[in-house]
N, C-alpha and C positions, 0 to 999 in steps of 0.2 A: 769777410776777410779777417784775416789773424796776424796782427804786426806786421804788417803789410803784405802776408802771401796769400794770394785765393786758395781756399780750401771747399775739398769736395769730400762727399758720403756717399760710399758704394753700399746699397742697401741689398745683399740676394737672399730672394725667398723662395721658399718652397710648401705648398701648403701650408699659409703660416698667417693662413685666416685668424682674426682676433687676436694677432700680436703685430704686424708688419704695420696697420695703421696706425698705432700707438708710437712706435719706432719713428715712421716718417713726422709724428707731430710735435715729438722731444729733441729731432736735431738739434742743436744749440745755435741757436740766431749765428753767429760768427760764419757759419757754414754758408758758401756759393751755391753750389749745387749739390743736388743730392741725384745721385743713379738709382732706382730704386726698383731692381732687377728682378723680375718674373720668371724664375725659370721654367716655363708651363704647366703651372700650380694645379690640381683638378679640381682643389675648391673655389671658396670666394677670394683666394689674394689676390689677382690681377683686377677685381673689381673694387678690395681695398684699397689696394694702390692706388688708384683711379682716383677715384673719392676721393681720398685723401692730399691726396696731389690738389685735385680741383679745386679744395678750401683753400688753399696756397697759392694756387695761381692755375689760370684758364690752363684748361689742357687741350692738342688741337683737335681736330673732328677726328671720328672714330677710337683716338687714342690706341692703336696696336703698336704702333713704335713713337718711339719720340723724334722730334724735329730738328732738335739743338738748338733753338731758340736759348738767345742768351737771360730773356725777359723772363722766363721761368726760374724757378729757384728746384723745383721737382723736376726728375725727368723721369714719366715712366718708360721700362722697357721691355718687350716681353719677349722670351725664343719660343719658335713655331715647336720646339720641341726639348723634353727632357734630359739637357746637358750635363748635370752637377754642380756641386755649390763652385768651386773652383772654375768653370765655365761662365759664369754667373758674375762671379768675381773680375775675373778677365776684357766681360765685355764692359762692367762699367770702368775698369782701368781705362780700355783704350778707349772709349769715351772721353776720360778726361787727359787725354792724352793727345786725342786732338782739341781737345778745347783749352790747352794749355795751361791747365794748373798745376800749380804748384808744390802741394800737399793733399791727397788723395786718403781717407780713411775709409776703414772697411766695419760697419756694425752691421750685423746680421739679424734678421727678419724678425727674432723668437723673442725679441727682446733681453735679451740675457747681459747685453752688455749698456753700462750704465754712462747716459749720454754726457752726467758731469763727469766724466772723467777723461771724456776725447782730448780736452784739454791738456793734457797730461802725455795721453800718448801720442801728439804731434809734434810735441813741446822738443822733443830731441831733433827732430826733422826740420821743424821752423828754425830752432837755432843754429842750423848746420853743422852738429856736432852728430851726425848719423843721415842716411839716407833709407832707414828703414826702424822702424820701433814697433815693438809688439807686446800686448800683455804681458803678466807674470804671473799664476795665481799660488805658483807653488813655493815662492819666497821663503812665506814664514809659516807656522802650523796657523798662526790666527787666519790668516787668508784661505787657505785649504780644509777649512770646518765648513765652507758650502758643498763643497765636492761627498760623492760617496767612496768609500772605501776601495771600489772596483775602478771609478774612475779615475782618482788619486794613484791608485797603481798607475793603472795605464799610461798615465802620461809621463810616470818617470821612467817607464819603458822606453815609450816612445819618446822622452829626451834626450836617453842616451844616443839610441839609434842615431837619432837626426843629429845629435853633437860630432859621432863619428861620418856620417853620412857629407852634412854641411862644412864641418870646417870651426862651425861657432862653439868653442867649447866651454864658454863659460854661459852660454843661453840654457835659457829653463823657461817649460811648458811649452814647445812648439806647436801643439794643437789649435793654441788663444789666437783665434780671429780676431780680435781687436787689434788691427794693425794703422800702421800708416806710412805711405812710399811718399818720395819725393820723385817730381817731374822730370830730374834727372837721370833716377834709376827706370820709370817707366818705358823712359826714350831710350837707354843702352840695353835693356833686357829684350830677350827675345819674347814677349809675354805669351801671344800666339800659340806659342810650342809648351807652356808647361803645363802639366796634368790636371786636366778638366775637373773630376770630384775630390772624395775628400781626400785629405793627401796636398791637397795643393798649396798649403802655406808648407810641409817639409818641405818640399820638391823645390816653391819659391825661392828658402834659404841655401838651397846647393846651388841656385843661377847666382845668387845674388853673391857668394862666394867667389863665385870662378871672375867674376866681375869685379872682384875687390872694394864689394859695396860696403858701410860698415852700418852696425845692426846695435839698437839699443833697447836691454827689455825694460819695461816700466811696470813698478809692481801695481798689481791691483785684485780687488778682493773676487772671490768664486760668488756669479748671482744664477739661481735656480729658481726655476719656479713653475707654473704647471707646462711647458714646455715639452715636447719628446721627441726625444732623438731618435735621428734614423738610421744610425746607425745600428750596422749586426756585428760586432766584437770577432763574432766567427767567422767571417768573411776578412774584414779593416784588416784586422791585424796580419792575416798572410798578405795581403795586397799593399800593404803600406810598408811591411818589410820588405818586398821585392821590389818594389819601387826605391827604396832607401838605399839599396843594395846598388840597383840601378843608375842611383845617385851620386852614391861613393865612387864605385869605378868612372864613371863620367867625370869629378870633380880632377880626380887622381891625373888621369889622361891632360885632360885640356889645361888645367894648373900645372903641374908637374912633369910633366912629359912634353906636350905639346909648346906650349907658351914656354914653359922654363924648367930646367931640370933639376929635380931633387931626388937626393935618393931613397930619401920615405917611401916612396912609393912600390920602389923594388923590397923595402923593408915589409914594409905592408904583406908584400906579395910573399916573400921568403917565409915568416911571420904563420900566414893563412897553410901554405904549405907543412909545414912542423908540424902547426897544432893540429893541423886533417891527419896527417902520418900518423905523429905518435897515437893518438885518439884511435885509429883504425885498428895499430898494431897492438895495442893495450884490448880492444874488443875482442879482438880475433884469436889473442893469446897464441901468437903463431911464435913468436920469438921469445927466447929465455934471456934473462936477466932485463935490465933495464935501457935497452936501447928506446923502447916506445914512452918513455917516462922521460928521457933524456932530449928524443926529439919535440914532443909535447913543451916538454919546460925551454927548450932554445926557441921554441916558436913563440911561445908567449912573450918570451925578453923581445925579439924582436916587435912583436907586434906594439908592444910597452915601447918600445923605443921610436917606431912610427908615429906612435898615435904624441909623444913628446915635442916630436921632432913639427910636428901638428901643427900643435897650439900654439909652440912658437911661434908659426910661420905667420900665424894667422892670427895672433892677439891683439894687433894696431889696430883690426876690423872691428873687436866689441867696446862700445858703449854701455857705463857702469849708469845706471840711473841715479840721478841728483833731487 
């Protein structure tokens, strides 16, 4: 327990033999429970787990799912089959989402994320000044000297995306798993429904939006180390931008249309219209003088004016770290 709120560790691994047992054994005492998610590893993790669990406390016979026994501090879990991390994630959410806790964090199997710092990123959520807090690694240049050159891009790609996508537009690095939800966003989000692999903490922040949940990043430093990713760059990145896309019109719809009318949304739309036109008629050179130049640059203003029209709507939702 943490100033008085139970706190839980969603642990998903994936072939993450010789690090997921390290992970389960740095929890920081404070921590209730730990989920510590198998997502049908081919190596030895689901036998790490195991072990590791059992130093900690009896695990029951056979060990292929867990009991919910509150007398445990580990629960392992395993899927009959290979879901993705974001699947992995979800089931230990609703986990603890019938076991009623409070503050729910997320470290990941590879060990990369560093167990004194959980402290820190609950710290907005226990205080109820956010119902959602996530890493930060791209802060400052001293925090981003762990990262590579190609990753470091990437993720300021993929922030902007998610900025326009989610709503959050003062959020940075929305890749950082190191998160932690409060039991009240658990219970009003459809968790169920959001995107199984990776992708699944963008995709989080556009629910957690249309929900008026509010979101604080906590900086903390890039940890690497012999780890490897599984990710393909050449796959992710078309799939996480169609997904993003997927996102934004979703947000647009149910925020603004649906639920309450604004007219960014038409902006948005007017906006995406222009700058396809002019762009087209500029390619094409079908037309003289500068009508394609004219409708290009009025879509941009509009789109500038949506994406303004935004962040106001929506800057009561971010939480600045203290």
């Amino acid at each position: 327990m943490y100033e008085g709120n139970t706190v839980a560790v969603v642990v998903p691994a994936y072939n993450e033999e010789g690090f997921v047992g390290h992970v389960i054994d740095t929890v920081p005492n404070f921590v209730d429970r730990v989920y510590a998610v198998d997502d049908c590893s081919t190596d030895g993790t689901w036998d790490e787990i195991r072990a590791h669990a059992e130093r900690i406390a009896p695990v029951a016979d056979g060990g292929a799912v867990s009991t919910g026994a509150f007398d445990r501090r580990v629960v392992p879990i395993r899927h009959s089959e290979n879901r993705g991390v974001g699947a992995a994630i979800k089931t230990g959410y609703c986990r603890a989402r019938e076991d009623g806790i409070d503050v729910t964090a997320v470290m990941a199997g590879d060990g990369q994320m560093d167990p004194e710092m959980l402290s820190r990123i609950i710290q907005p959520v226990v205080d109820g000044r956010a119902d959602y807090a996530k890493g930060n690694r791209l802060s400052t240049p001293g925090f981003r000297e762990g990262m590579s050159p190609w990753r470091s891009f990437g993720n300021w790609l993929l922030t902007f995306l998610t900025k326009v996508a989610s709503g959050y537009w003062s959020m940075v690095d929305p890749q950082n798993g190191y998160t932690a939800i409060s039991g009240r966003a658990l219970s009003a989000l459809d968790i169920e429904d959001v995107y199984d692999d990776y992708g699944f903490a963008n995709a989080l922040l556009v629910r957690l939006n249309v929900h008026e949940m509010r979101v604080a990043d906590v900086t903390m430093p890039a940890v690497y180390g012999n780890e490897r990713s599984t990710i393909r760059y050449s796959t992710f990145v078309p799939k996480l931008s169609a997904l993003l896309l997927w996102g934004f019109l979703w947000r647009l719809k149910a925020k603004y249309l649906v639920r309450d009318f604004h007219p960014l949304a038409f902006l948005y739309g007017i906006g995406t219209v222009g700058v396809g036109a002019g762009a087209l008629s500029l390619l094409r050179r079908r037309r003289e003088g500068s009508d394609g130049l004219t409708a290009a640059l009025l879509g941009g203003a509009c789109l500038a004016l949506a994406m303004v029209f935004d962040r106001a709507e929506n800057e009561d939702l971010e939480v600045r770290d203290e």
